[in-house]
ROFI-389754 format. One record per residue (C-alpha): residue in one letter; y, z, x. Coordinates in nm, 3 decimals. Example, Ala and Ser with C-alpha at 12.3 -4.5 7.8 and 13.67 -1.06 7.14 Angstrom:
<pts>
('A'; (-0.450; 0.780; 1.230)) ('S'; (-0.106; 0.714; 1.367)) 
</pts>
This chain:
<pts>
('X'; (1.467; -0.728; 1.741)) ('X'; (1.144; -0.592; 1.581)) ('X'; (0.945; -0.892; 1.792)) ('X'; (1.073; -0.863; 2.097)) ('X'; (1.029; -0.469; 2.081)) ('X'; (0.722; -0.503; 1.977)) ('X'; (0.637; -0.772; 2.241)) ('X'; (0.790; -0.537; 2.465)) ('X'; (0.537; -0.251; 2.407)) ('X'; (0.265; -0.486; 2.400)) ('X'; (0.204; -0.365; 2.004)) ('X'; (-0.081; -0.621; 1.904)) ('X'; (-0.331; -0.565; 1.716)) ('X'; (-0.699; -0.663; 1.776)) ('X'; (-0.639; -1.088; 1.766)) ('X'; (-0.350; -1.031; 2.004)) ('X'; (-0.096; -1.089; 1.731)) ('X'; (0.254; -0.915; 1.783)) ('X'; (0.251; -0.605; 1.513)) ('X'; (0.627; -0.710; 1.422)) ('X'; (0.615; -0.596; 1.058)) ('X'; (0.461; -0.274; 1.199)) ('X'; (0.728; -0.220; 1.448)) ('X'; (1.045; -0.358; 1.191)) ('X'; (0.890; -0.084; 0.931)) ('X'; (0.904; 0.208; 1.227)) ('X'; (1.275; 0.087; 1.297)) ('X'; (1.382; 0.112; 0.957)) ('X'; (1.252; 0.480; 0.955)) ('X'; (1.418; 0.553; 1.237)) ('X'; (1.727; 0.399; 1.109)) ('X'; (1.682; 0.566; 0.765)) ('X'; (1.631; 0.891; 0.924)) ('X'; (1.967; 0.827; 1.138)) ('X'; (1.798; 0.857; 1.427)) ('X'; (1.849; 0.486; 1.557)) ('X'; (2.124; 0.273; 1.408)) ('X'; (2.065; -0.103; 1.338)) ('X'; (2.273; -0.411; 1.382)) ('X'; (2.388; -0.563; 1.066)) ('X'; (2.112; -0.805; 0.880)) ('X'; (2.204; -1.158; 0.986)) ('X'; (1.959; -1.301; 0.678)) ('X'; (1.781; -1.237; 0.400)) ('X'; (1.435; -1.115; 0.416)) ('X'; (1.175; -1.415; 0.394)) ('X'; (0.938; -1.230; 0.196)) ('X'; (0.874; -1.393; -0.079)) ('X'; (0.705; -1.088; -0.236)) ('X'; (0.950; -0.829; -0.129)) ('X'; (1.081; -0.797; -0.508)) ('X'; (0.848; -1.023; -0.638)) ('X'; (0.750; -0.835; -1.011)) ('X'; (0.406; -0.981; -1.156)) ('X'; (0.560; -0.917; -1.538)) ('X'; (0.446; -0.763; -1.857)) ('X'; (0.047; -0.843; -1.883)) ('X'; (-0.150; -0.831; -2.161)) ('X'; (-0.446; -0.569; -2.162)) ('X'; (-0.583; -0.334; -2.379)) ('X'; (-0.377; -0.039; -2.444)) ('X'; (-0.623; 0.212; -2.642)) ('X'; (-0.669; 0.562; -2.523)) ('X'; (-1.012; 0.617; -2.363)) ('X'; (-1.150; 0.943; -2.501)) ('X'; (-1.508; 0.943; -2.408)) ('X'; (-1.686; 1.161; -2.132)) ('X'; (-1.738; 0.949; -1.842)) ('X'; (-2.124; 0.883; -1.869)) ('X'; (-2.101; 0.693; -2.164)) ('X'; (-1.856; 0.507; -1.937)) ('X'; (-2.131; 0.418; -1.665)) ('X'; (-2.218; 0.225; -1.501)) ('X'; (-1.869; 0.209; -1.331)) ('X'; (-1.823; -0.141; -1.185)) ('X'; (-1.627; -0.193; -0.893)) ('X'; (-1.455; -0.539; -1.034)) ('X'; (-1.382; -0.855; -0.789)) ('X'; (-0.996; -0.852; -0.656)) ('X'; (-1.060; -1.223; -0.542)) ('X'; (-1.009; -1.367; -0.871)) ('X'; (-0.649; -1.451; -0.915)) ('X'; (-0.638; -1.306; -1.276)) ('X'; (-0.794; -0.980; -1.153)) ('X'; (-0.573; -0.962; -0.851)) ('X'; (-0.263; -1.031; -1.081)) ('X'; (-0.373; -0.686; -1.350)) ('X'; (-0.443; -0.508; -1.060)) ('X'; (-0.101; -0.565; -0.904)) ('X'; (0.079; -0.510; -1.191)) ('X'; (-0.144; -0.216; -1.358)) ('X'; (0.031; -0.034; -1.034)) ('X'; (0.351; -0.132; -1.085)) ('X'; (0.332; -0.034; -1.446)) ('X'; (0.135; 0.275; -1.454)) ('X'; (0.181; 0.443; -1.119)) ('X'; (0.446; 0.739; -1.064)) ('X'; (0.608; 0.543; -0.750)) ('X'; (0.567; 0.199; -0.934)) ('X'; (0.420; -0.036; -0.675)) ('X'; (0.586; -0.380; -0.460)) ('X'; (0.349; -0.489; -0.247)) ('X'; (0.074; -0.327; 0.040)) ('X'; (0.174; -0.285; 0.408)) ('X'; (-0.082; -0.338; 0.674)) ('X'; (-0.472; -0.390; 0.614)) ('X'; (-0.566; -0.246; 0.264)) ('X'; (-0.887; -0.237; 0.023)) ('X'; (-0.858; -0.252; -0.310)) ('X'; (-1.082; -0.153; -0.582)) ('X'; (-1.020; -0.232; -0.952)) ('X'; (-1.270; -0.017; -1.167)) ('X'; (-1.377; -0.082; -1.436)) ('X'; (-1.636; 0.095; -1.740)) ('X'; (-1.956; -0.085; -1.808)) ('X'; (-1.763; -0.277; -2.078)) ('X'; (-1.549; -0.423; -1.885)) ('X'; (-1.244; -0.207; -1.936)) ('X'; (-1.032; -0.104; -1.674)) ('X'; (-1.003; 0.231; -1.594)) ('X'; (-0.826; 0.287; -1.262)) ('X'; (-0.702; 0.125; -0.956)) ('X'; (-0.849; 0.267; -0.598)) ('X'; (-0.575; 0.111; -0.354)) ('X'; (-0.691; 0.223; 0.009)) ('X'; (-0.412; 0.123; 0.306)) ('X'; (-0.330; 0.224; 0.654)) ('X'; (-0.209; 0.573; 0.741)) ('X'; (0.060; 0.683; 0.596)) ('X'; (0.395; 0.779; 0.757)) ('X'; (0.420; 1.078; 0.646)) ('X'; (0.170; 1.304; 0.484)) ('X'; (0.288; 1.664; 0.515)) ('X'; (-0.097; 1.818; 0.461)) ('X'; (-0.216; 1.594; 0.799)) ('X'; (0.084; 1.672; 0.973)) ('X'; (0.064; 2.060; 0.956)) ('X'; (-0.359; 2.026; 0.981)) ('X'; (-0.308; 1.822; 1.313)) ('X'; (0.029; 2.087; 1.465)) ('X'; (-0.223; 2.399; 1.368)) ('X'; (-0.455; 2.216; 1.608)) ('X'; (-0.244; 2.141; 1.922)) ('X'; (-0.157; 2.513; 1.840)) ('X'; (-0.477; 2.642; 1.858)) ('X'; (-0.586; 2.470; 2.151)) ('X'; (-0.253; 2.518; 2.375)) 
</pts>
């Protein structure tokens, strides 16, 4: 459904690709908003990744209580090593308040790390969110203000 709707609107993005997970994530809001209602799943999801849970990891645990300049340089580690990657993934699932599966759409993502190598926090960038309440109100006080 999400392909041909998608094919429909002509929703590609720039390599002329059909944007079917973007359009089968905007039905699924729509449907868990009970605004559209969906035909029953006739499989399982193919992601392999969709619950996919990296597993307990071995890092070191020791409160950092130092000012941050003793801290610097900050390095800004390589995600393209597997191992890195892999802590990354599962520093967010482990440490962040909404836990973490996997990224939707075109992210960056920036491990940092002090100038000893530790890790010290996880800078996920991804597309725009669905819903961010602050943006939403900031762009209605616009149209507002100019109609």
């Amino acid at each position: 459904m999400s392909r041909e709707l998608a094919a429909e609107w002509n929703w590609v993005n720039d390599n002329g690709q059909i944007k079917d997970m973007a359009c089968r994530s905007l039905l699924l809001k729509l449907a868990d908003r009970n605004v559209i209602e969906l035909p029953a799943l006739r499989r399982r999801s193919p992601n392999r990744y969709r619950c996919h849970s990296v597993g307990d990891m071995d890092h070191n645990r020791k409160e950092i209580d130092a000012e941050l300049r003793s801290l610097q340089p900050l390095r800004f580690a390589d995600i393209s090593a597997s191992e890195t990657n892999k802590l990354f993934t599962f520093f967010l699932e482990r440490y962040h308040y909404l836990g973490y599966r996997q990224s939707v759409g075109e992210t960056l993502r920036y491990p940092i790390c002090a100038n000893d190598g530790r890790p010290l926090a996880c800078f996920l960038f991804g597309s725009a969110a669905w819903k961010c309440a602050a943006r939403d109100r900031f762009i209605a006080a616009g149209a507002m203000s100019n109609g």
